[in-house]
ZADO-1210 file (C-alpha; in nm, 4 decimals, padded with zeros to 6 digits):
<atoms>
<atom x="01.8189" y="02.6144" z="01.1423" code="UNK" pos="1"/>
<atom x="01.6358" y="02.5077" z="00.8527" code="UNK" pos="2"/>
<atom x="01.2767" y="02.6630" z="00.9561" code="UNK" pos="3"/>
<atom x="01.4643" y="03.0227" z="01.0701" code="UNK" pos="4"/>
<atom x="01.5847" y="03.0777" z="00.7181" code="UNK" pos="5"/>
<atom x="01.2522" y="02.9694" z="00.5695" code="UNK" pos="6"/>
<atom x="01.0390" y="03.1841" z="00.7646" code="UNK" pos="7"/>
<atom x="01.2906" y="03.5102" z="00.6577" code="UNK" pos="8"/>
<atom x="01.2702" y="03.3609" z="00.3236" code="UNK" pos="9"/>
<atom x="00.8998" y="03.3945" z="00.3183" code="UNK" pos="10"/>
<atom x="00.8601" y="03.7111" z="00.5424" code="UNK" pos="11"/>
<atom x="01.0500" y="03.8963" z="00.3158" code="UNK" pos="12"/>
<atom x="00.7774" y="04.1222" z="00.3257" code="UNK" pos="13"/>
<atom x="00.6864" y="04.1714" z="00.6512" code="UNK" pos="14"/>
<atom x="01.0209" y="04.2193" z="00.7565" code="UNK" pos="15"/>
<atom x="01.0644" y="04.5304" z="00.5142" code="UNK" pos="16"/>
<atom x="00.7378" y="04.6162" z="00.6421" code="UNK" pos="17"/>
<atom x="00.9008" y="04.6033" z="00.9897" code="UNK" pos="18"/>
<atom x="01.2070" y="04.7509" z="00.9377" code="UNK" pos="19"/>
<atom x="01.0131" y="05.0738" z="00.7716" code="UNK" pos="20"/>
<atom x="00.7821" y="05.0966" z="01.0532" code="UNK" pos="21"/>
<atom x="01.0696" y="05.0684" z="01.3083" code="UNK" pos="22"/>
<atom x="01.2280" y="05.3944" z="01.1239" code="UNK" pos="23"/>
<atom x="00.8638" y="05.5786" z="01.0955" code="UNK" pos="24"/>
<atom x="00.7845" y="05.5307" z="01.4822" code="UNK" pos="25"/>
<atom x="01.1525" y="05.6052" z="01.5721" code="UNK" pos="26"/>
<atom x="01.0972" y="05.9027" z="01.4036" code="UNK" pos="27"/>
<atom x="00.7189" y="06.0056" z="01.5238" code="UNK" pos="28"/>
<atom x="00.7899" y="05.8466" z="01.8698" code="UNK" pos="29"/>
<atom x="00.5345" y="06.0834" z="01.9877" code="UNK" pos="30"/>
<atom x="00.2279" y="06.0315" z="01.7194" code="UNK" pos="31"/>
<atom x="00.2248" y="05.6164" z="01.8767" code="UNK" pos="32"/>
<atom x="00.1018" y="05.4884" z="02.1768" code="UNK" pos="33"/>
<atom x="00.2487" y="05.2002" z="02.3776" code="UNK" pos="34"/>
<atom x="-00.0419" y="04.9846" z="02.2521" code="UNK" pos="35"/>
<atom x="-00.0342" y="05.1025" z="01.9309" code="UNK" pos="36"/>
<atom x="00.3372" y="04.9812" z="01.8984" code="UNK" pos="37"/>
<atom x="00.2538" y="04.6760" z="02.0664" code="UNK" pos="38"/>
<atom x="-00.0131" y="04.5520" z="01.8332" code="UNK" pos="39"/>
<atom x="00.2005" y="04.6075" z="01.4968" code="UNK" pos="40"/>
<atom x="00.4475" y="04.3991" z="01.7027" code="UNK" pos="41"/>
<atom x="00.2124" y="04.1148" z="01.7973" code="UNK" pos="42"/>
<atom x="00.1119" y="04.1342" z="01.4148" code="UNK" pos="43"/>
<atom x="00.4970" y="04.0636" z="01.3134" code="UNK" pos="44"/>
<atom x="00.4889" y="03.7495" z="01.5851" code="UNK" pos="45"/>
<atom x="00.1401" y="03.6074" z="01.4560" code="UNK" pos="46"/>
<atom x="00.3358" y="03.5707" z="01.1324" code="UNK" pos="47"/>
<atom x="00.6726" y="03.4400" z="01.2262" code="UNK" pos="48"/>
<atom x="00.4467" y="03.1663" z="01.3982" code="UNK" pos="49"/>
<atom x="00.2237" y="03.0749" z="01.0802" code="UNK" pos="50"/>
<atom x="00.5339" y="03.1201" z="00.8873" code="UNK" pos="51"/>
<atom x="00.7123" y="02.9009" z="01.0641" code="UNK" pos="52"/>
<atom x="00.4332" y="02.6594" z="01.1435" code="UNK" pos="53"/>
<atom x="00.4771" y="02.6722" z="01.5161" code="UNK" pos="54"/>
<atom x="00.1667" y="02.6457" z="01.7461" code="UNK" pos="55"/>
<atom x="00.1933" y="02.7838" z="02.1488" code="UNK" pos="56"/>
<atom x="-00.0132" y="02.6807" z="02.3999" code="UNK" pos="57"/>
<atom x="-00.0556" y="02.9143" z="02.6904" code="UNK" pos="58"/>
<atom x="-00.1222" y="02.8768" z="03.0409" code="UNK" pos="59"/>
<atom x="-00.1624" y="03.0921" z="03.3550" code="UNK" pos="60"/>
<atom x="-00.2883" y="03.4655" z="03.1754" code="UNK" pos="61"/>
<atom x="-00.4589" y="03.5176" z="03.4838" code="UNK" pos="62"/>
<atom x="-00.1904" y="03.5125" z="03.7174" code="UNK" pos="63"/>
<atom x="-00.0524" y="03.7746" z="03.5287" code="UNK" pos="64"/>
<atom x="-00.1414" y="04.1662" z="03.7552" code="UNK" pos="65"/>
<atom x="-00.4119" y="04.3415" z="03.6371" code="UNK" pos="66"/>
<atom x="-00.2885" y="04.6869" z="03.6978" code="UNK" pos="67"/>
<atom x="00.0805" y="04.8193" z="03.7406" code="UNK" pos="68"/>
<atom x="00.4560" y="04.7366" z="03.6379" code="UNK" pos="69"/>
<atom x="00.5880" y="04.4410" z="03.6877" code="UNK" pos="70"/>
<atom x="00.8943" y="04.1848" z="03.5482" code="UNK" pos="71"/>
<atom x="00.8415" y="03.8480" z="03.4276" code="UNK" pos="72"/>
<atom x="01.1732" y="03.6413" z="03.4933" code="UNK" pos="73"/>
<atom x="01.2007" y="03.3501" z="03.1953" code="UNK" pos="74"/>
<atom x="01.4193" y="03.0657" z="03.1383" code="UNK" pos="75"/>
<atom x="01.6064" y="03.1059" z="02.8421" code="UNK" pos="76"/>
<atom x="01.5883" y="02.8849" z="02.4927" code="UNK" pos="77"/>
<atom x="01.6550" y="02.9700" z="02.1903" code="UNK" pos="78"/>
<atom x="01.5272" y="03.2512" z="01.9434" code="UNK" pos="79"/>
<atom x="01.1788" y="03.1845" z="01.9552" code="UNK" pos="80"/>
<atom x="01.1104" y="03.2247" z="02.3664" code="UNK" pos="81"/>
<atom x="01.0228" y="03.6150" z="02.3527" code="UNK" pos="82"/>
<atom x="00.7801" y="03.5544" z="01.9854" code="UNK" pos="83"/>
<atom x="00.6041" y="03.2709" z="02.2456" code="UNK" pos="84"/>
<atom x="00.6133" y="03.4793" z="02.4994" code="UNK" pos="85"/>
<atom x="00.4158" y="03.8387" z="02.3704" code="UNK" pos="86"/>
<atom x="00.2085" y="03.5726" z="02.1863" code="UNK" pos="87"/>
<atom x="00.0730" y="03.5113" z="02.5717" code="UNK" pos="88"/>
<atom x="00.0674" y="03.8766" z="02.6523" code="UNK" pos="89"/>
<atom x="-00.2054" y="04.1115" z="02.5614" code="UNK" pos="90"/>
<atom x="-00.1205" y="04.3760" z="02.7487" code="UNK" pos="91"/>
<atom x="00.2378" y="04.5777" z="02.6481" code="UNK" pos="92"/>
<atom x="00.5150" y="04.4220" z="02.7808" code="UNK" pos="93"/>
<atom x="00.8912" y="04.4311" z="02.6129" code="UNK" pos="94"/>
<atom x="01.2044" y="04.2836" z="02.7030" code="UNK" pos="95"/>
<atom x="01.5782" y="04.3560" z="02.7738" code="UNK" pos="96"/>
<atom x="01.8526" y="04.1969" z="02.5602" code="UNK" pos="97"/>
<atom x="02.1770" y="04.1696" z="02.5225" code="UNK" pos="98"/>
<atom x="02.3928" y="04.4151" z="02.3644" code="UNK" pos="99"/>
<atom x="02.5202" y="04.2012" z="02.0899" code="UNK" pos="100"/>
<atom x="02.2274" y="03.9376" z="02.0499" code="UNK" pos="101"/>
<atom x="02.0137" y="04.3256" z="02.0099" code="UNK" pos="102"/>
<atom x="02.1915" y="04.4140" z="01.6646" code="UNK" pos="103"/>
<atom x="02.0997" y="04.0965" z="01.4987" code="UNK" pos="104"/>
<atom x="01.8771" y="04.1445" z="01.1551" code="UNK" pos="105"/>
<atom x="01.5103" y="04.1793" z="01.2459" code="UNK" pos="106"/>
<atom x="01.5590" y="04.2133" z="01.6146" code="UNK" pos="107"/>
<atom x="01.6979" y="04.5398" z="01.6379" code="UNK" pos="108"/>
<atom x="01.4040" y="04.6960" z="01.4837" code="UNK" pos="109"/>
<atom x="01.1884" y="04.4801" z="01.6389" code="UNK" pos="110"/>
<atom x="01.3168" y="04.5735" z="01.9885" code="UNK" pos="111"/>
<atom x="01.3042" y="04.9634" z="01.8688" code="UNK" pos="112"/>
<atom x="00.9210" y="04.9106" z="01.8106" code="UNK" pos="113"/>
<atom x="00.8183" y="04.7749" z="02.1311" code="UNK" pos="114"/>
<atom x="01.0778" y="05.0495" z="02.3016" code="UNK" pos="115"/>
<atom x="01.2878" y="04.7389" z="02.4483" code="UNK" pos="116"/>
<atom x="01.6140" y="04.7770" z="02.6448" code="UNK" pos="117"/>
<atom x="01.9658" y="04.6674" z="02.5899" code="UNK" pos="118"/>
<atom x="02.2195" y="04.5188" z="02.8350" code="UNK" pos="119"/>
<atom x="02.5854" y="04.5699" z="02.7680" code="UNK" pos="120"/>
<atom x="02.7476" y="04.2756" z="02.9823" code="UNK" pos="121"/>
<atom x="03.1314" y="04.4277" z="02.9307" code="UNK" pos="122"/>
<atom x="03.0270" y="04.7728" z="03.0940" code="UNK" pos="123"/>
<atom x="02.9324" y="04.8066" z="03.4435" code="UNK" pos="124"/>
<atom x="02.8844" y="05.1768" z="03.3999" code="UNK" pos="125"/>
<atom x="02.6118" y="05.0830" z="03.1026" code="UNK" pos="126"/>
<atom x="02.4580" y="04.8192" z="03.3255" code="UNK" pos="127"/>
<atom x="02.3675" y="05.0723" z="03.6131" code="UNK" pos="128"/>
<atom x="02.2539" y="05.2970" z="03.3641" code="UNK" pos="129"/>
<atom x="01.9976" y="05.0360" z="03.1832" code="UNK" pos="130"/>
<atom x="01.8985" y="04.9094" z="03.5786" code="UNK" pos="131"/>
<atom x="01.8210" y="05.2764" z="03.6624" code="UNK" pos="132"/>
<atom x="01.5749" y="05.3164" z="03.3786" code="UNK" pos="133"/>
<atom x="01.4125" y="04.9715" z="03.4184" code="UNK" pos="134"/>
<atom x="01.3451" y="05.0814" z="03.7376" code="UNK" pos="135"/>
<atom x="01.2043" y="05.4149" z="03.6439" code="UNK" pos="136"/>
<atom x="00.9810" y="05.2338" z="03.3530" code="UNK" pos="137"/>
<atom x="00.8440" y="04.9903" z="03.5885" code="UNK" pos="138"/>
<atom x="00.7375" y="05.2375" z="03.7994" code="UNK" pos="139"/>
<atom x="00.5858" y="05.4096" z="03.5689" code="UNK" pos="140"/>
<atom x="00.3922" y="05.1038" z="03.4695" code="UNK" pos="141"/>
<atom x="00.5884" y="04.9085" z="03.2284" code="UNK" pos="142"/>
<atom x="00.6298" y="04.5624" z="03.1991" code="UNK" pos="143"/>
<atom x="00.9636" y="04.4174" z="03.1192" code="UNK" pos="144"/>
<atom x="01.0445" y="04.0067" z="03.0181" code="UNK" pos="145"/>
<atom x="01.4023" y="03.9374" z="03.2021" code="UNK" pos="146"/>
<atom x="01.5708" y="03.6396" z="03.1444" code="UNK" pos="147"/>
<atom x="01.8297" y="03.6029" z="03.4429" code="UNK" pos="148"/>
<atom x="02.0169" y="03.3021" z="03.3015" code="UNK" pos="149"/>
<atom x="02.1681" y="03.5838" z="03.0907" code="UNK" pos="150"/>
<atom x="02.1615" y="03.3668" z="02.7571" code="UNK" pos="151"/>
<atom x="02.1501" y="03.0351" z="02.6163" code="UNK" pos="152"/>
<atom x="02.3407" y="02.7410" z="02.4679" code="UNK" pos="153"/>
<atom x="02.2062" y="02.4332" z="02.3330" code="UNK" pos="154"/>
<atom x="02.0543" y="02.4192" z="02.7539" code="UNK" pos="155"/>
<atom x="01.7240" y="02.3159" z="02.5989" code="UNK" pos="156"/>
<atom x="01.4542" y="02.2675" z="02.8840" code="UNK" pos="157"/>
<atom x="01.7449" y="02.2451" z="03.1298" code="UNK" pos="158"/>
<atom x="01.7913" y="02.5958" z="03.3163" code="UNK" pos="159"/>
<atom x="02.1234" y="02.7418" z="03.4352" code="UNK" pos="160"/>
<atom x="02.2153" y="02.9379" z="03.6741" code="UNK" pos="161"/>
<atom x="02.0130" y="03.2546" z="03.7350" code="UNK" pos="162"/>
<atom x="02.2329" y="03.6013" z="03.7802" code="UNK" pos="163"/>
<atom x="02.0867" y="03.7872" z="04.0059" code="UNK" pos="164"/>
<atom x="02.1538" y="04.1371" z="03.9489" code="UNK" pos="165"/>
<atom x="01.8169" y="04.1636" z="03.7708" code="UNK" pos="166"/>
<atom x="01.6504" y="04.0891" z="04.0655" code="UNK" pos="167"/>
<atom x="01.7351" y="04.4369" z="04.2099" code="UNK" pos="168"/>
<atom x="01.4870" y="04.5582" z="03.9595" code="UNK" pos="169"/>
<atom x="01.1941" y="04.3996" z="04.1405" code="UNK" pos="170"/>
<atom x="01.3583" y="04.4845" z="04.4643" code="UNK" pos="171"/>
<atom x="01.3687" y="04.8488" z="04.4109" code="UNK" pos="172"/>
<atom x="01.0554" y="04.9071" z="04.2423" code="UNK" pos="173"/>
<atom x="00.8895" y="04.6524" z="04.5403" code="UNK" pos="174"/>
<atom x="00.6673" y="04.4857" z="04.2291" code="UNK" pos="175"/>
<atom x="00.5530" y="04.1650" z="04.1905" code="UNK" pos="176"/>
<atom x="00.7768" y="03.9196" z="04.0113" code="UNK" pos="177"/>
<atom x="00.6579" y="03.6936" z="03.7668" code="UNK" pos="178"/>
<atom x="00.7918" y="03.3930" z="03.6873" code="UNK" pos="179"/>
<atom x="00.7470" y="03.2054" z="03.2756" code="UNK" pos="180"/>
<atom x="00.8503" y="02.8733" z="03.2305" code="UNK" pos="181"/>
<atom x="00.9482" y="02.7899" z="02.8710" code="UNK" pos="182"/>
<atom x="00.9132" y="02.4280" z="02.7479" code="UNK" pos="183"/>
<atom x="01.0118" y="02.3280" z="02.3808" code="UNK" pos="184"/>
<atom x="01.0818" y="02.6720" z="02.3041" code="UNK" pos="185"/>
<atom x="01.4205" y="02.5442" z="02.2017" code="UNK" pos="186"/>
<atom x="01.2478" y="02.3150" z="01.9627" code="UNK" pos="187"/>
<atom x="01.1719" y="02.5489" z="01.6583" code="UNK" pos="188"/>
<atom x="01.5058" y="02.6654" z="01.5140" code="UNK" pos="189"/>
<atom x="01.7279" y="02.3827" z="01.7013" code="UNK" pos="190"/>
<atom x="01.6080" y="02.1170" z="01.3877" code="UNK" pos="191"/>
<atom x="01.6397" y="02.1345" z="00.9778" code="UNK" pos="192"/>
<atom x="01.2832" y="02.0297" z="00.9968" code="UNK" pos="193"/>
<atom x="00.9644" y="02.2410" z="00.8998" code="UNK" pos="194"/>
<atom x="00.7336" y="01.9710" z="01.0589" code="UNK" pos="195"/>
<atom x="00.4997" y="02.1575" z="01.2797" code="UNK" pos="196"/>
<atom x="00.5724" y="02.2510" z="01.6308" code="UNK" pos="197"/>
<atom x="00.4177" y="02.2488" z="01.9893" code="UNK" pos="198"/>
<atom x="00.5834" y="02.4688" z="02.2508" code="UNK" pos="199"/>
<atom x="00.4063" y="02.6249" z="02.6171" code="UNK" pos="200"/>
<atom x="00.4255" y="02.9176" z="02.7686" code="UNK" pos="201"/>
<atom x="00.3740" y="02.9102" z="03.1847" code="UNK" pos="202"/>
<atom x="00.2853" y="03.2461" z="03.3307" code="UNK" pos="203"/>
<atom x="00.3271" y="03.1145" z="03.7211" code="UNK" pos="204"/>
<atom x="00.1477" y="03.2912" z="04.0312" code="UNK" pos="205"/>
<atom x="00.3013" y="03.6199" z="04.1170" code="UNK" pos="206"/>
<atom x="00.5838" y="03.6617" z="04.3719" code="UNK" pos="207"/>
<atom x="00.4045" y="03.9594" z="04.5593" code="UNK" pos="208"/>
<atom x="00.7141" y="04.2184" z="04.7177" code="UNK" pos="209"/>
<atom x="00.6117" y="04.1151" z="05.1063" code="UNK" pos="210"/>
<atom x="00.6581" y="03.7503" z="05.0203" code="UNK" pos="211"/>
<atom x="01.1203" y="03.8608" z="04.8900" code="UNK" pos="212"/>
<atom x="01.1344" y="04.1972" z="05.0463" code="UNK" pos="213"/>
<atom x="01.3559" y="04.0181" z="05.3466" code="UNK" pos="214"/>
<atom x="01.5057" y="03.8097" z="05.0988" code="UNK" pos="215"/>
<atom x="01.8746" y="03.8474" z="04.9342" code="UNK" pos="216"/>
<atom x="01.9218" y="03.8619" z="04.5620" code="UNK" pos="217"/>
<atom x="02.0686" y="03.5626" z="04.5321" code="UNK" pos="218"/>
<atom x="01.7739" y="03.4115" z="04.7281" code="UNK" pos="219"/>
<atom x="01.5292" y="03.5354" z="04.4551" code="UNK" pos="220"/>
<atom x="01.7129" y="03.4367" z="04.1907" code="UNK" pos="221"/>
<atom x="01.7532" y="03.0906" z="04.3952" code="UNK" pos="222"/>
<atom x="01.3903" y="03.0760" z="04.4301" code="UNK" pos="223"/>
<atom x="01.2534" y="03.1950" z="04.0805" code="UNK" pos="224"/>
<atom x="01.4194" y="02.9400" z="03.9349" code="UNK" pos="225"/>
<atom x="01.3222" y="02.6362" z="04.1567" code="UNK" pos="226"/>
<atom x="00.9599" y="02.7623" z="04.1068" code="UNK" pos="227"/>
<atom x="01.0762" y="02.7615" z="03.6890" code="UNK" pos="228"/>
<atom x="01.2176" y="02.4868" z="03.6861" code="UNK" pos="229"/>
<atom x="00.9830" y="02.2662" z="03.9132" code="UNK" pos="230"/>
<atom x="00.7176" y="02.3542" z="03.6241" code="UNK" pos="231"/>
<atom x="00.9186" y="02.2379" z="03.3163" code="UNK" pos="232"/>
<atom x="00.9753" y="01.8822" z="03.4493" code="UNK" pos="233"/>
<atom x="00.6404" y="01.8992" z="03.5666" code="UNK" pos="234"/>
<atom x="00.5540" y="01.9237" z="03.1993" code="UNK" pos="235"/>
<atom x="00.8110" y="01.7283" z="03.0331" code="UNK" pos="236"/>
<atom x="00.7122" y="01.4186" z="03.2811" code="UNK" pos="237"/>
<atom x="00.3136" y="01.4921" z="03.1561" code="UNK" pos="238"/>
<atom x="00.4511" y="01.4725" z="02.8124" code="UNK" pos="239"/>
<atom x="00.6456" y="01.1446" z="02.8864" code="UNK" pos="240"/>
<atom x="00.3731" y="00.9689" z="03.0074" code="UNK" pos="241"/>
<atom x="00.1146" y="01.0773" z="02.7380" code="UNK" pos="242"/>
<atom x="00.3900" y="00.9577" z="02.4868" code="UNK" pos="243"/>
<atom x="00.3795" y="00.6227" z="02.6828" code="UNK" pos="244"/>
<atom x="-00.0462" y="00.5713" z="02.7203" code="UNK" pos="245"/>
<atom x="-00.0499" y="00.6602" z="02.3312" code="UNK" pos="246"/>
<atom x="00.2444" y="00.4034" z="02.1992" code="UNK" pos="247"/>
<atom x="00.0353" y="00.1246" z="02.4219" code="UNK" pos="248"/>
<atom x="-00.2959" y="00.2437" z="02.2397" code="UNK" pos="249"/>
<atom x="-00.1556" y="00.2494" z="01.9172" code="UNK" pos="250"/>
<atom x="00.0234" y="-00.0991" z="01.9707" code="UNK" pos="251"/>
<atom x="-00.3421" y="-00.2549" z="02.0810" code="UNK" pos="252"/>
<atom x="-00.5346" y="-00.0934" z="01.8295" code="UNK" pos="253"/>
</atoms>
């Protein structure tokens, strides 16, 4: 946890910054465009990443749709997975979180700038409501970050178990579903160590709506994740075997 209080030790000023802007748009919602929010939001990530000396390499931008709504389904790490993820994204995109995880210092205003959503997981009545205006935002055009294992504890690159409610939201809005794998994002704020970072960011090929649209939720969520988590040991076995060729070269040399 070391490098999370360091970089809100030394963003001190970004995060007033943030938390006034937050108010100002909340208040002029109508004077800012979606973009315009978005880029003072990719402005706060560019600095919790120098800040907290964390580098993201990103891969698949263009299987990411050109035009129209969509959802991108993640695996779930830690704090830093939706900072690695909009540092990926050019175009708009938010993200739906928790009711509880939502009030925590910097990410409530954060999520109020980029117009996220929150999901209360103790009402039913509140979840229908939040499902019923993802699906009217992603109609409209909006792009929404999902991740279906609902939260995350100390699971590292292992996934769990994908809910798959959220699925409905792709379902009913018959857009294509796109699915991130996370690797290392875990990594920053798991250590007390400010020694610099390397996570990834997979944006996978598109699920297009005739490929599920016969398909159960629980199918989708089923398949989402193989597709997820087929990718991170993909990676993770690259990684070993780099690890290995560069211990023997180092050993010869």
């Amino acid at each position: 946890m070391l490098r999370f209080y360091f970089v809100i030790l030394v963003s001190v000023p970004y995060i007033i910054l943030l938390y006034a802007k937050a108010s100002y748009m909340d208040k002029y919602n109508d004077r800012f465009t979606e973009e315009e929010r978005y880029d003072f939001a990719k402005l706060i990530v560019d600095k919790i990443m120098k800040h907290s000396f964390i580098e993201t390499e990103v891969y698949g931008k263009e299987n990411l749709p050109a035009q129209g709504g969509y959802v991108m389904y993640s695996n779930h790490q830690g704090k830093y997975d939706m900072v690695g993820i909009m540092y990926g994204h050019e175009k708009p995109c938010t993200v739906v979180m928790d009711e509880v995880r939502s009030n925590l210092p910097v990410m409530k205003p954060f999520l109020a700038v980029v117009q996220g959503s929150t999901l209360d997981r103790s009402d039913m009545r509140s979840q229908a409501k939040t499902i019923k205006k993802l699906i009217e935002e992603v109609n409209e055009g909006r792009r929404y970050v999902i991740f279906p294992e609902g939260g995350y504890d100390h699971n590292g690159n292992n996934l769990q178990e994908f809910k798959s409610g959220s699925f409905k939201i792709s379902m009913r809005t018959k857009t294509p579903i796109v699915p991130v794998a996370l690797v290392d994002s875990y990594v920053p704020y798991s250590y007390n160590s400010l020694r610099k970072v390397i996570t990834q960011v997979h944006y996978l090929e598109p699920i297009e709506y005739e490929e599920y649209k016969d398909m159960k939720t629980e199918e989708i969520a089923l398949m989402v994740r193989d597709r997820i988590e087929a990718k991170v040991k993909e990676q993770l076995s690259i990684k070993k075997r780099r690890h290995f060729y560069d211990k023997r070269i180092r050993q010869a040399a």
